[in-house]
KEROLUM-560798 format. One line per 8 residues: number of its first residue (from 1); their letters; for each residue x, y, z of N, C-alpha, C, O. Coordinates in steps of 0.1 Angstrom, whole numbers. Layout:
<rodos>
NUM> A> X:Y:Z:X:Y:Z:X:Y:Z:X:Y:Z ~ ...
</rodos>
This chain:
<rodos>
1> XXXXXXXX> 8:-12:0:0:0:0:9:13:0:5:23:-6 ~ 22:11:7:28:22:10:35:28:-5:38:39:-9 ~ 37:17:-11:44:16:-25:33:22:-36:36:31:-43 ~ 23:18:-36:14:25:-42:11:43:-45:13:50:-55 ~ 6:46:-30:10:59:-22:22:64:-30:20:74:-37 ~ 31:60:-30:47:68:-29:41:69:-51:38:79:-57 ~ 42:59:-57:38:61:-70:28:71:-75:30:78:-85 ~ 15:72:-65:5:84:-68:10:99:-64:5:110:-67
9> XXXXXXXX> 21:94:-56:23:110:-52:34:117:-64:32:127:-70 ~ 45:108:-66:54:110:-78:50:113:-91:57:119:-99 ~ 35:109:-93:32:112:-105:22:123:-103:17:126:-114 ~ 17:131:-92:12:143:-88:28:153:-95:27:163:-103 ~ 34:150:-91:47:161:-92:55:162:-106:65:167:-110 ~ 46:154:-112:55:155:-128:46:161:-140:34:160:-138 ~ 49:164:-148:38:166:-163:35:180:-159:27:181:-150 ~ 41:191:-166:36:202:-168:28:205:-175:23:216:-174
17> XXXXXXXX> 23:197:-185:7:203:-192:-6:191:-184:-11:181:-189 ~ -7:196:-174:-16:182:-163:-21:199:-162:-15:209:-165 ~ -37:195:-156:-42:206:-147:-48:199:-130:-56:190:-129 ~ -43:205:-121:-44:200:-109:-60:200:-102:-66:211:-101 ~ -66:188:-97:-83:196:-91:-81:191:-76:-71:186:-71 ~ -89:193:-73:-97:190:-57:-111:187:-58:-119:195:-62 ~ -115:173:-55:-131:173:-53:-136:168:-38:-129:161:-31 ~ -145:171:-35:-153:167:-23:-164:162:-22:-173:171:-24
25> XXXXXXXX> -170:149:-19:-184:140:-19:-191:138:-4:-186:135:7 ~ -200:141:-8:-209:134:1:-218:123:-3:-220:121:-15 ~ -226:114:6:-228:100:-3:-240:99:9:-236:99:20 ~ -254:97:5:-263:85:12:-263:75:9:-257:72:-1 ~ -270:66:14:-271:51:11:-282:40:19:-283:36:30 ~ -288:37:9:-300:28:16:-297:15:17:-298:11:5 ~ -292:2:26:-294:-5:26:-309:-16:19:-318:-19:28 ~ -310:-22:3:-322:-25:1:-325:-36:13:-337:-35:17
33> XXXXXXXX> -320:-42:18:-322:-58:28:-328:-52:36:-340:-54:36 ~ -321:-43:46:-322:-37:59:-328:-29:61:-334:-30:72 ~ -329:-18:53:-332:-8:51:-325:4:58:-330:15:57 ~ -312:2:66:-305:9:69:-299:20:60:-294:19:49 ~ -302:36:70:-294:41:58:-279:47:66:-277:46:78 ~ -269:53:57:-254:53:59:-250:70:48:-256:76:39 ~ -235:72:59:-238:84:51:-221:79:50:-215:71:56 ~ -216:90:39:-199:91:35:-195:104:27:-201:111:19
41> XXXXXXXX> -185:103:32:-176:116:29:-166:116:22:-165:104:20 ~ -157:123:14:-145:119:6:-142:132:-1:-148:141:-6 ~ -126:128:1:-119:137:-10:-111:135:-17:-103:127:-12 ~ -108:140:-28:-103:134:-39:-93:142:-48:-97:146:-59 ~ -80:144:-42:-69:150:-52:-62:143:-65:-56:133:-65 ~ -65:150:-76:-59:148:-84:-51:153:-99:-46:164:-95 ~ -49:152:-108:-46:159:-121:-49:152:-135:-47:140:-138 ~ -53:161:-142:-60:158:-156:-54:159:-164:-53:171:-166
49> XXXXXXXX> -49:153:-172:-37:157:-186:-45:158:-198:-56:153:-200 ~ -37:166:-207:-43:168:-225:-44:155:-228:-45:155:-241 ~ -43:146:-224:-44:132:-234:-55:121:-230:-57:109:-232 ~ -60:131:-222:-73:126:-214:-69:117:-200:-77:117:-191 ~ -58:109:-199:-57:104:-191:-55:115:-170:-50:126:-166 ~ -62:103:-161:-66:112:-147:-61:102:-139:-65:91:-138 ~ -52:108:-132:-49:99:-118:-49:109:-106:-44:120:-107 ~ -56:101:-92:-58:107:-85:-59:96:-70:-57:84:-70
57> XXXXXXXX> -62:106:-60:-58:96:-55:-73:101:-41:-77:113:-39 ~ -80:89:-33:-89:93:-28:-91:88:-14:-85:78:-11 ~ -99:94:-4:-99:95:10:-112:95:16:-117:105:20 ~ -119:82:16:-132:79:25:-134:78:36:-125:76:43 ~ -148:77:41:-150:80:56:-166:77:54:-174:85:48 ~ -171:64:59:-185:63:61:-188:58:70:-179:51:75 ~ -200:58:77:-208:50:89:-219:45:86:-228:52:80 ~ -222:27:89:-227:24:81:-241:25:87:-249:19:80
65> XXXXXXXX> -248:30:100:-260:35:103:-259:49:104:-247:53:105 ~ -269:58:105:-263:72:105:-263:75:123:-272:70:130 ~ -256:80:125:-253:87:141:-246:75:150:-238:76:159 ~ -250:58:143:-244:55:152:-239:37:147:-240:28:155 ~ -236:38:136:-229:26:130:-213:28:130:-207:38:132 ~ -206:12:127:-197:17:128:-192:21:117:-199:19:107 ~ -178:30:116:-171:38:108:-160:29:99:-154:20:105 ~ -158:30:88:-156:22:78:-144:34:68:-149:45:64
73> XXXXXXXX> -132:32:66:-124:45:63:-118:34:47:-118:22:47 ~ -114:40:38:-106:37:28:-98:47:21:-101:59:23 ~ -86:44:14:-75:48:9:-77:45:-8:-88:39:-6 ~ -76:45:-20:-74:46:-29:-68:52:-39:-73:63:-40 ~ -58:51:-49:-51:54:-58:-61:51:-75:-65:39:-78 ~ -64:58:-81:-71:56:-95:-65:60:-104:-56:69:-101 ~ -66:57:-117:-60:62:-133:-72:62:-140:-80:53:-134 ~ -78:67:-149:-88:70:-164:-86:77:-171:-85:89:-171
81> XXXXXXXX> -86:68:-180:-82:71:-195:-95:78:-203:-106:76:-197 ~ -96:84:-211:-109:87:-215:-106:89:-229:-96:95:-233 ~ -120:80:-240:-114:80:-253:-128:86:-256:-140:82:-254 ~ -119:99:-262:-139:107:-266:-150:110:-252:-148:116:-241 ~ -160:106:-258:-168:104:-246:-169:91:-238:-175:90:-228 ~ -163:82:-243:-159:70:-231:-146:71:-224:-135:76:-227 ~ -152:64:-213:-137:59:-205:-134:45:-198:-142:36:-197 ~ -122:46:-194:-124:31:-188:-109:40:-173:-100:48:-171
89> XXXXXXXX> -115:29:-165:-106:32:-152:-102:19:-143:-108:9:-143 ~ -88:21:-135:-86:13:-126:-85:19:-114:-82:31:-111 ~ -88:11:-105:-81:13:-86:-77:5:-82:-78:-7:-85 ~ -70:12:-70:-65:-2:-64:-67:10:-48:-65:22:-47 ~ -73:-2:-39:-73:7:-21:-73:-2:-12:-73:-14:-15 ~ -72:2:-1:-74:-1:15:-82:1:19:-85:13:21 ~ -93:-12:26:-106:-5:31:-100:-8:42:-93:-18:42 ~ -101:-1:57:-101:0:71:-107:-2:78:-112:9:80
97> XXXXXXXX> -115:-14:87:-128:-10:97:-119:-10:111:-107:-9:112 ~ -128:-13:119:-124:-13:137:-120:-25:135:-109:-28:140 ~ -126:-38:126:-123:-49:131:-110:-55:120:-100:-62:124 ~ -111:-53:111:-98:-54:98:-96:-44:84:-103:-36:78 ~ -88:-49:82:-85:-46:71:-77:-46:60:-65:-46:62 ~ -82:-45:43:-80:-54:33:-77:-52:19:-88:-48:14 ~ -70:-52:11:-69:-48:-4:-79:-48:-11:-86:-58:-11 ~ -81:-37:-19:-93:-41:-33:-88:-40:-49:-77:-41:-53
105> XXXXXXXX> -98:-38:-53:-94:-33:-68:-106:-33:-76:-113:-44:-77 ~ -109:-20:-84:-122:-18:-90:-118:-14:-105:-109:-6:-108 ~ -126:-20:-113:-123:-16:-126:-139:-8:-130:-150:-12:-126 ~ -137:3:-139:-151:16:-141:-147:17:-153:-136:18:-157 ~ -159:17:-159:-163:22:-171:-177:30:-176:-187:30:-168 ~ -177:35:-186:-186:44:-189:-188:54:-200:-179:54:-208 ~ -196:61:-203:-198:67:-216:-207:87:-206:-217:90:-199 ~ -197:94:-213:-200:110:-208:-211:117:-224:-207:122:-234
113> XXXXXXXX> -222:116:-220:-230:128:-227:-230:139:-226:-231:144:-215 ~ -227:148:-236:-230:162:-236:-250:167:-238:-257:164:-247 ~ -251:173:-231:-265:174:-234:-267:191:-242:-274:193:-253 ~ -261:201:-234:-259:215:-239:-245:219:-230:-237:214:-222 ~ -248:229:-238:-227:236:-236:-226:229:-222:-222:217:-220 ~ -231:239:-209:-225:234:-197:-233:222:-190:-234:226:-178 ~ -239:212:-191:-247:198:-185:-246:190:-196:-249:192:-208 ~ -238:178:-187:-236:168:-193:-243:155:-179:-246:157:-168
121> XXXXXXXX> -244:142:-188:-247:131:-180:-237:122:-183:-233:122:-195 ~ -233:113:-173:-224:103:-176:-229:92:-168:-235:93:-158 ~ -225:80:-175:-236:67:-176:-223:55:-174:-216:49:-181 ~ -226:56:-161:-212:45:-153:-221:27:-148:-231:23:-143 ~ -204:21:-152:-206:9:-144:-190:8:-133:-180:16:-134 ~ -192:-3:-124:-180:-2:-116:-184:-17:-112:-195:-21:-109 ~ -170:-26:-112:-173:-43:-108:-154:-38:-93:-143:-32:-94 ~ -160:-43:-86:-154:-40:-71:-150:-59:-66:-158:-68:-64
129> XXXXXXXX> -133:-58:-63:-137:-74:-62:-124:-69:-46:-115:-60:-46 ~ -127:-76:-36:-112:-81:-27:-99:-84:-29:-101:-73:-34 ~ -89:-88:-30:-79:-93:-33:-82:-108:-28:-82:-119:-35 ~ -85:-107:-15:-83:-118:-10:-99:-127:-7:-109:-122:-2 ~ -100:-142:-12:-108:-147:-19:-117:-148:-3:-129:-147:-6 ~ -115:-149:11:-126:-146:19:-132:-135:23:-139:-136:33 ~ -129:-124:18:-136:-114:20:-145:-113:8:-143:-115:-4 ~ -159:-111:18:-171:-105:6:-169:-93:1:-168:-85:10
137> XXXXXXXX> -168:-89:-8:-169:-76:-13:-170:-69:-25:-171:-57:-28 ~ -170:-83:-35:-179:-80:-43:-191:-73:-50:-202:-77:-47 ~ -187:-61:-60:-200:-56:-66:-205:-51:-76:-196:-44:-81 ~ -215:-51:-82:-215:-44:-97:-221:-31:-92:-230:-30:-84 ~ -216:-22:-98:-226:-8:-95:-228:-1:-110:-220:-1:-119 ~ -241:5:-109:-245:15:-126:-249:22:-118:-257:20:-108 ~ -243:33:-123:-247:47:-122:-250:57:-134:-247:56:-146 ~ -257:67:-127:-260:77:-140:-259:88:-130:-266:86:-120
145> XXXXXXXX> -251:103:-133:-248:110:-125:-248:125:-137:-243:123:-148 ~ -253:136:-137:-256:149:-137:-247:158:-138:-247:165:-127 ~ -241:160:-144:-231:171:-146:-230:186:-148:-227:190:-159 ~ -234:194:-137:-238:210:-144:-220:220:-138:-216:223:-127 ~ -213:221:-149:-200:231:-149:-207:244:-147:-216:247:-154 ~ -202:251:-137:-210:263:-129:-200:274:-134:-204:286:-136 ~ -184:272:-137:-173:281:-139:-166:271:-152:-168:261:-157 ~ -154:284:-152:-146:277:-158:-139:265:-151:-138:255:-158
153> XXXXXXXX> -135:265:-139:-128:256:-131:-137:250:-118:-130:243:-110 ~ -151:251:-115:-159:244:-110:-170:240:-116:-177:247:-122 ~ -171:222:-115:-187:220:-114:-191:210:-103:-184:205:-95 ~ -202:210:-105:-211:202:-99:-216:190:-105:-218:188:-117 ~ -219:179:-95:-223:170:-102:-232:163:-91:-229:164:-79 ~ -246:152:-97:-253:144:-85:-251:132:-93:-251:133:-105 ~ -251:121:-87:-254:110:-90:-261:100:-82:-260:100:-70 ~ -272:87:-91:-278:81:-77:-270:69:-90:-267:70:-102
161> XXXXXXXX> -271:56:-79:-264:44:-84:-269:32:-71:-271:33:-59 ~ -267:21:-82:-271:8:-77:-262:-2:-78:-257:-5:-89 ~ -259:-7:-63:-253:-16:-63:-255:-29:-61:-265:-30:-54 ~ -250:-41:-64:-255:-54:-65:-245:-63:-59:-234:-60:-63 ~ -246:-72:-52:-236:-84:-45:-233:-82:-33:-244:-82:-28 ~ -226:-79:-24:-219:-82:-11:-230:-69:-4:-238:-70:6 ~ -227:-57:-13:-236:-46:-7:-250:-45:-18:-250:-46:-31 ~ -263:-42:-11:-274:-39:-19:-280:-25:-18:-290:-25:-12
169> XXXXXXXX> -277:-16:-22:-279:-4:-23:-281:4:-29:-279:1:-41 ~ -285:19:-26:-290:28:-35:-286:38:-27:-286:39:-15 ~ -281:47:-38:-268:59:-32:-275:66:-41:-281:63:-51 ~ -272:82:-33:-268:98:-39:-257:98:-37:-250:90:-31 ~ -253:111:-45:-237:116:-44:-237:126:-46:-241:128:-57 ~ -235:136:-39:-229:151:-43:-216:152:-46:-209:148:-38 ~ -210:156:-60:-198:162:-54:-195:175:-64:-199:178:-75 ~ -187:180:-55:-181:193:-63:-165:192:-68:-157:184:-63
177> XXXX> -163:199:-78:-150:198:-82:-143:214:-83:-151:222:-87 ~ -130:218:-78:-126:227:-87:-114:227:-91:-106:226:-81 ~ -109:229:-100:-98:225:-111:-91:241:-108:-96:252:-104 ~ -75:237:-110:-66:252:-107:-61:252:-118:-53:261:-121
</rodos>
């Protein structure tokens, strides 16, 4: 993990035609089973190059009842390539609870709509597996998330998405971006 880290930060520090952002999420979540709901937090440094390719690197924080489940933290490093209006992405993180914790790796894909100059929609899938074969963690997720660019260097975006296998859920997402 530490080796990872040290690669996402090296490649923060190189490529002068990259433009550098900052985003921040917030996340609900309905347990479909339980019906518990869960809230998360996150932020997400990274940089965007002319060649479409994005690596960045990300910092979660959820609880999985609100006020009083337990807290659930992860680490992640990502790349996406983006060809036109499609893309395809990798991760690799550390999810952390009170009781352990364990390698993942998610592969994302997807296709970005332009609808008018500033609102776009983008139309995601995400398959989420463990490293290691007894952890559940398994999942398919599709999303479809809202894109309104508010500036030159901020937008907005919501997304709701469904998830399928280990977790059963239905999520919002706020997040904001702003690019320097």
């Amino acid at each position: 993990m530490k080796r990872m880290l040290a690669i996402l930060v090296m490649s923060f520090m190189g490529a002068a035609y990259a433009t550098p952002y900052v985003a921040s999420e917030y996340e609900t979540n309905e347990n479909r089973v339980t019906k518990a709901d869960s809230i998360g937090a996150a932020v997400i440094v990274g940089k965007k190059y002319d060649s479409g390719l994005q690596v960045s690197g990300k910092v979660n924080y959820s609880q999985a009842e609100l006020g009083s489940g337990s807290i659930t933290n992860s680490v992640e490093g990502r790349v996406k390539q983006s060809f036109g209006a499609f893309y395809l992405g990798g991760r690799l993180g550390e999810r952390i609870t009170q009781t352990n914790h364990f390698s993942y790796y998610a592969i994302d894909t997807g296709v970005v709509v332009p609808v008018v100059n500033a609102f776009s929609v983008d139309f995601s899938y995400r398959y989420r597996n463990a490293f290691s074969n007894g952890m559940n963690f398994e999942t398919n997720r599709y999303g479809v998330e809202g894109k309104v660019k508010l500036t030159k260097n901020d937008t907005l975006g919501l997304r709701y998405s469904q998830s399928y296998g280990d977790s059963e859920t239905n999520s919002w997402r706020l997040q904001y971006t702003h690019s320097f």
